[in-house]
N, C-alpha and C positions, 0 to 999 in steps of 0.2 A: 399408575399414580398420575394425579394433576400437575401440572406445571406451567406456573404462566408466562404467556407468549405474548412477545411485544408481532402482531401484525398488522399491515396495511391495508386498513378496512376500505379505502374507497383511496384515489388519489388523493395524495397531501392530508391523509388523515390515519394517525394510529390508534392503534385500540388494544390493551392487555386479553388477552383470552386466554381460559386454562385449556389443555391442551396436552392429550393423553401420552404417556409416558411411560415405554415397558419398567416394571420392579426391575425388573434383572438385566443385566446386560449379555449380548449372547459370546459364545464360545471366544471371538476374537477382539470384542469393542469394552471400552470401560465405561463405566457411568459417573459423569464429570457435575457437582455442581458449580451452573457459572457462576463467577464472582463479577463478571466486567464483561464487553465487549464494546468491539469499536465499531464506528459505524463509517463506513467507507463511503468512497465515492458512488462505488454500483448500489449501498443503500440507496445515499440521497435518489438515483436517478427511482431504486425502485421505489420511494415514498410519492414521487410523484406519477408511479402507475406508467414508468416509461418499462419496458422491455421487459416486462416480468416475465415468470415460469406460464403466467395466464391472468386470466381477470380476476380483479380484487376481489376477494381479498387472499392474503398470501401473509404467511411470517417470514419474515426474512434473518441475516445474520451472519456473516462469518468470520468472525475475528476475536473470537470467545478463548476466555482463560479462568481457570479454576480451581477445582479440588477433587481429586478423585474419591468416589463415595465406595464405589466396587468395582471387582475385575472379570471380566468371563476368566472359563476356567483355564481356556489357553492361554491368558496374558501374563508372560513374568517380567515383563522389562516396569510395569507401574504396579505399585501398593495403594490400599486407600488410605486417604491423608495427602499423599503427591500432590504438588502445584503443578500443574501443567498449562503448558499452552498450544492455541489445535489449531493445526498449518492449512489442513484441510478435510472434508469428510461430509462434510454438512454445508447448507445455505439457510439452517433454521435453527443458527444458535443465540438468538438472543431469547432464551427462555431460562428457566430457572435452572432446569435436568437435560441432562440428554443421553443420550448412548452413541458415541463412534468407534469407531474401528480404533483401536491402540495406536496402531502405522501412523495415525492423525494428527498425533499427540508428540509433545518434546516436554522434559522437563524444566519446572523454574525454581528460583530459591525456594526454602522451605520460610524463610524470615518474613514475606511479605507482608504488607500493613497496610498500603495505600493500593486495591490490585488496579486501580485506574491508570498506574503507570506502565504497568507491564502490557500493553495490548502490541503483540510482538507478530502477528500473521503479516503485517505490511512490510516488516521489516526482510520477511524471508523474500517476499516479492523484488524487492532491493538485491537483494544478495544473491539473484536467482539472476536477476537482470545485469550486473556487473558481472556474473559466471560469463553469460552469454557473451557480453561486448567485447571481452579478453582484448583490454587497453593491455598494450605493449609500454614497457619503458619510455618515458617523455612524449608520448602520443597526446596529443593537444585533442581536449574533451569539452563539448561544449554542451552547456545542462540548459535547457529551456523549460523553464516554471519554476518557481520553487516554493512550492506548497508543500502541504505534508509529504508528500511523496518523494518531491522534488528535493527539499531540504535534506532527508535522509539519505538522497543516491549523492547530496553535497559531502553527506557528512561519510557515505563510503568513498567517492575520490581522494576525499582531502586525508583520511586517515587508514584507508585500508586500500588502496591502490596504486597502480604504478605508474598515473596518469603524471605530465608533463605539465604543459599550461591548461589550465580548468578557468574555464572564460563561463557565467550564471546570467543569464538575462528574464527579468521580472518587473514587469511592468507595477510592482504594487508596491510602493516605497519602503511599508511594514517589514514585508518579507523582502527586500532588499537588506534594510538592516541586519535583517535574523543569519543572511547568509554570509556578509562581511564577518557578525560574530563569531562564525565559526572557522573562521578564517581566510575564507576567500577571499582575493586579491584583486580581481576582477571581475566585477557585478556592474552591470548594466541595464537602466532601462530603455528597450528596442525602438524606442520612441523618441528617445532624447537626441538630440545634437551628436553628445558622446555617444550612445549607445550606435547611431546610424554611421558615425566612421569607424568604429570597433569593428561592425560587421563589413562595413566596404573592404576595409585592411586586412579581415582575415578572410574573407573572400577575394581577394587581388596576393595572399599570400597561398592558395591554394585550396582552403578548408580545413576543417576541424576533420581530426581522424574519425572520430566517434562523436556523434551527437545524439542523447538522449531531450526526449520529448517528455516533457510533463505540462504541459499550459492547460488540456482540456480546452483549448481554444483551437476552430479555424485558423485564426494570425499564427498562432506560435508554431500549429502543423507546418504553416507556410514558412516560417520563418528557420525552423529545422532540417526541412526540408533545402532552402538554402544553403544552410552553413554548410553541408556535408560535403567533406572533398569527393572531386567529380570522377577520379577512379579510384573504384575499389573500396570507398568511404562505409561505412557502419552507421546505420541509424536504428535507436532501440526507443520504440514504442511503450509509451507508460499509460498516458490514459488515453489513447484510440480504442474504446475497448465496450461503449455502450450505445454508439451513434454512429453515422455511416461520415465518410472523410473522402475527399478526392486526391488524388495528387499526381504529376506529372511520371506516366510512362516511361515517354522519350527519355527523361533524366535518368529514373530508375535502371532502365534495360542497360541504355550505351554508356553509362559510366560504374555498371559494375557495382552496384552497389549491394550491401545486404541488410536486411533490414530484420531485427528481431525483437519478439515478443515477451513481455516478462509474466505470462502467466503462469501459474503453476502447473498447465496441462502440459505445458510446452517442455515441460522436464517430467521423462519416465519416472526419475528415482525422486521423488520430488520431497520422499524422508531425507537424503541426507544433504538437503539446502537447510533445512531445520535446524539439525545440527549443525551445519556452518555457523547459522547465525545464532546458534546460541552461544557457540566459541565468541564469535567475534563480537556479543553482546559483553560476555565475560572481558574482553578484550579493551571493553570502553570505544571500542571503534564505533558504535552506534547507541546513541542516547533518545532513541523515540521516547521519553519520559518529558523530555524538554520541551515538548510539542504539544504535547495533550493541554489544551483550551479552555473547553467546555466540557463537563460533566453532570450528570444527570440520572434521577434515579430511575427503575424502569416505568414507576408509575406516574412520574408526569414528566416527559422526556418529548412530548411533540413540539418543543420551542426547537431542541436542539437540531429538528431533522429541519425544520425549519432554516436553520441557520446554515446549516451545509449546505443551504442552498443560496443563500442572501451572503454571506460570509460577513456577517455582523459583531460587533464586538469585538471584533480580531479574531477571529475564529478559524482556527487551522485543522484542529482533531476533537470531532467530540467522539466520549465514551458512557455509554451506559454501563449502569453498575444495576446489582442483584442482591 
């Protein structure tokens, strides 16, 4: 069968294409129709034709949520009718249909209405990345960025972790605000007066146990790179992940440091992060509903790739819908 495919026909240019689609799903994969997907950071860079799988054109996608239409024969953990959402399997879900592997898929409500809020693949990324950092009781945690990515790994220290003082620094006043909302007590911009003696004090009190990186900026690598106490410190990498970054050796080696990745490769078992975060979704410990920005449908949707790159309108999460 056909299915249309949102891909990127030339840099900074989309285009819907149908795009063939087995009937059947085979022995282990279900066949999901999308309702939503989100478009990430690795979109935006692929809309602009940066680090693709090859030359344009390419369909892109992985953050897709749905309905399950059918099951191969081995699958009994999904029924069709299931809402699902798919952690991983594919980089070409922004299409109508598709077929992945079950393992790929976690259940959602059956109740959904709006599915532009449930776009939950970033949230597992989050959950995967605080697995990794394993903040100890009152371990001082210091979050650099807080964009969608950033706001969410705000919103797992503040309500599902065992972090001490959580010190946010965000140069971008909006999302300043958005972080104080949710409770944080110490938000800085790295630029300000305040923000430059926050960071001397806690760099003259030793460092941040764990510092997570979310800026997508050279500065805030730099400045991450900073906080981290000089032995034995923790730094977890959020968007180092589509462009090449430098950073100090010398620092790295003799002070011990470890630095971790929140991709999903970087966990074998990478189904039962899904389930974590579906718990801790259930939990209210995590509200990525409260983020989603911009939406758009898939047939006229090249403003919003646009926007993830300009960050216009307030624009923190857009999601295409189906």
């Amino acid at each position: 069968m056909l299915s249309n495919t949102i891909w990127v026909a030339e840099p900074n240019r989309i285009e819907v294409r149908p795009t063939e689609v087995a009937d059947e799903p085979l022995y282990d994969q279900i066949q999901v129709e999308v309702k939503a997907c989100g478009v990430c950071a690795w979109d935006s860079h692929l809309f602009q034709g940066e680090t693709g799988p090859g030359p344009t054109p390419y369909p892109i996608g992985h953050e897709a949520i749905g309905i399950v239409r059918k099951v191969g024969e081995g699958v009994k953990s999904f029924k069709p009718g299931d809402h699902v959402f798919l952690g991983s399997g594919s980089n070409e879900m922004m299409t109508q249909y598709l077929n992945v592997i079950a393992d790929a898929a976690e259940r959602l409500p059956d109740d959904i209405t709006d599915w532009s809020k449930w776009i939950i693949e970033p949230t597992c990324c989050i959950v995967n990345l605080l697995n990794k950092a394993k903040i100890a009781a009152g371990d001082t945690v210091a979050l650099v960025g807080c964009g969608y990515m950033g706001l969410l790994t705000l919103q797992g220290l503040l309500r599902g972790s065992q972090a001490g003082r959580i010190l946010a620094f965000e140069k971008r006043p909006e999302r300043r605000k958005l972080a104080e909302g949710y409770g944080a007590k110490e938000v800085y911009d790295p630029d300000s007066e305040e923000g430059k003696e926050c960071i001397r004090r806690l760099k003259e009190a030793g460092g941040a146990d764990v510092v997570i990186e979310f800026s997508a900026a050279v500065s805030g690598f730099e400045l991450a790179n900073e906080l981290i106490r000089y032995e034995s410190g923790t730094l977890v990498i959020g968007s180092w992940h589509r462009h090449e970054m430098t950073f100090d050796g010398t620092k790295w080696h003799l002070g011990g440091l470890t630095v971790y990745n929140l991709s999903p490769m970087s966990h074998r078992h990478y189904t039962d992060v899904m389930k974590q975060t579906r718990a801790m979704l259930e939990r209210g410990v995590y509200t990525p509903q409260d983020l989603v920005t911009h939406v758009a449908d898939y047939r006229d949707c090249q403003s919003i790739f646009e926007k993830s790159i300009t960050k216009e309108d307030g624009y923190i999460k857009g999601v295409i819908t189906f």
